[in-house]
N, C-alpha and C positions, 0 to 999 in steps of 0.2 A: 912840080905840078901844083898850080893854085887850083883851089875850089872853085866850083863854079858860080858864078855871077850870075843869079837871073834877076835882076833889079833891073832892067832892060825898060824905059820908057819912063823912070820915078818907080816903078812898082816895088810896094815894101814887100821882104818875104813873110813879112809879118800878118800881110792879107794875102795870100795865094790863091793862084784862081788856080783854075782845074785842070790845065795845060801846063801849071808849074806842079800840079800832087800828078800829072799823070807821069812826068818827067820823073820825077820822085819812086814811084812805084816802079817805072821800067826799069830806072837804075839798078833798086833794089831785086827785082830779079834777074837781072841780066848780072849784076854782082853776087848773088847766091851762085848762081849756074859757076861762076868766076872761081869761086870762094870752095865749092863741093865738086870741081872736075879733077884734081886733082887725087884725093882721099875716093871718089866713084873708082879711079882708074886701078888702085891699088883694090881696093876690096872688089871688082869686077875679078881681076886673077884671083880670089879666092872664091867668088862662087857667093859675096855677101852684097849688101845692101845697106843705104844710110841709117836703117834701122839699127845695123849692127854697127856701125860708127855707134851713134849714140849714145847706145850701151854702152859702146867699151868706154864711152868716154868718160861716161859718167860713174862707172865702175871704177875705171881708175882713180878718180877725182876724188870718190868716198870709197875707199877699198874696206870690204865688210859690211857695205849698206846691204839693206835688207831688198827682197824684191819687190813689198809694200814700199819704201824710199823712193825706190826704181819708178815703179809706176808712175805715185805721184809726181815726180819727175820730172818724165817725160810724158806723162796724161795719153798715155796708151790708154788699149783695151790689153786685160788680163790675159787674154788668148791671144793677141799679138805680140807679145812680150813675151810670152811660155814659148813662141814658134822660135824666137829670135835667141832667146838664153838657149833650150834645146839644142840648138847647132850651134852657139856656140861654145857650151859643155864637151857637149861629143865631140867637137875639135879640138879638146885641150887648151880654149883658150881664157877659159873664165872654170871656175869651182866653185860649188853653192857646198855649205855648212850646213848643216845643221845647228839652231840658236843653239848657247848653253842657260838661258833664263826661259827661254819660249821655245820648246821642240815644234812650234807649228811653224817658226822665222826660219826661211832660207837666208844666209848671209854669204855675199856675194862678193868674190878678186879673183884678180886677172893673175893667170899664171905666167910665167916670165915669158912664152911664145905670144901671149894676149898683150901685155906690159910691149912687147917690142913691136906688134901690130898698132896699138894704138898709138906707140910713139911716133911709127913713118906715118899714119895718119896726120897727127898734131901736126910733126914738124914740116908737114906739107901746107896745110894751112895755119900755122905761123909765123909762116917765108912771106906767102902771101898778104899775109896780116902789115907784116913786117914792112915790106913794102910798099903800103900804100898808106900805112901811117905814116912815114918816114917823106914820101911824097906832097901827103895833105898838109901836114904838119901837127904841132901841136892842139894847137887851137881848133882846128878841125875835127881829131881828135877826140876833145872833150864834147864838140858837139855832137860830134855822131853818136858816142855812150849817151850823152842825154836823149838825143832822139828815139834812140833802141829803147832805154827805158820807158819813156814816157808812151810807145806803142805797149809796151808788157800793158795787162789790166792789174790789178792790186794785187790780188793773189800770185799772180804771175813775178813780180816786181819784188815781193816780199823774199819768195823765193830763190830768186837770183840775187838777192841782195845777201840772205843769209848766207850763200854757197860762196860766195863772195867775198864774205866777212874774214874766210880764212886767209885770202892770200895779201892783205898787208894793205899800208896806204899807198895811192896811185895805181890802182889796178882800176 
């Protein structure tokens, strides 16, 4: 599968008009809906929500971050985040700590039933991932990463950059 070509008439993509961002935009939601029907369909039989992807995702990603981490994160509100760990606690599938430097830090991982829920999440959308990079190809690739970023704002960008930093070059 090649990318697609809207250079249709001479137009550079370089000037886009509003018919090639609106192209842009559906893509991008009509590929989230793509990207999150799978992982909806698994946490639907448990009764969760993408809230609770999130979490778990990012729980696992930093296993021990705190709920402060957490937050900043995924730029919740604090009562929506309490609602989402709460059920996930009480289902056995995350443990909050108590800090050993700050008793006021909850620290936060996933118990091996949470670890194996967010694994059939991932590997559902890394199938997907999978192939549609494997489709676009390389080069395609690199653009889409550049494009994602350059939507993040600074703070945004910084962030996913450091979360990032862990897992190696070409990621």
């Amino acid at each position: 599968m090649k990318p697609v070509d809207d250079r249709a008439g001479g137009e550079s993509l370089l000037f886009l008009t509003d018919d090639q961002l609106r192209k842009g935009i559906e893509a991008m939601f009509f590929a989230y809906r793509g990207f999150t029907a799978d992982p909806d369909r698994i946490l639907a039989e448990k009764g969760y929500g993408r809230a609770h992807h999130r979490a778990l995702h990012f729980i696992n990603r930093s296993p021990g971050t705190t709920v402060n981490n957490l937050l900043n994160t995924l730029g919740v509100t604090k009562q929506s985040l309490n609602r989402v760990l709460r059920s996930l606690i009480e289902d056995g599938l995350v443990v909050s700590a108590i800090g050993t430097r700050d008793k006021r830090e909850r620290h936060l991982t996933l118990t091996e039933e949470g670890r194996a829920l967010e694994q059939a999440l991932s590997n559902a959308q890394r199938a997907r991932m999978r192939a549609a990079y494997k489709a676009a190809g390389p080069e395609a690739v690199l653009g889409f990463r550049a494009v994602l970023e350059a939507m993040m704002d600074a703070d945004m960008r910084r962030q996913y950059r450091k979360l990032t930093e862990t897992l190696g070059p070409g990621v």
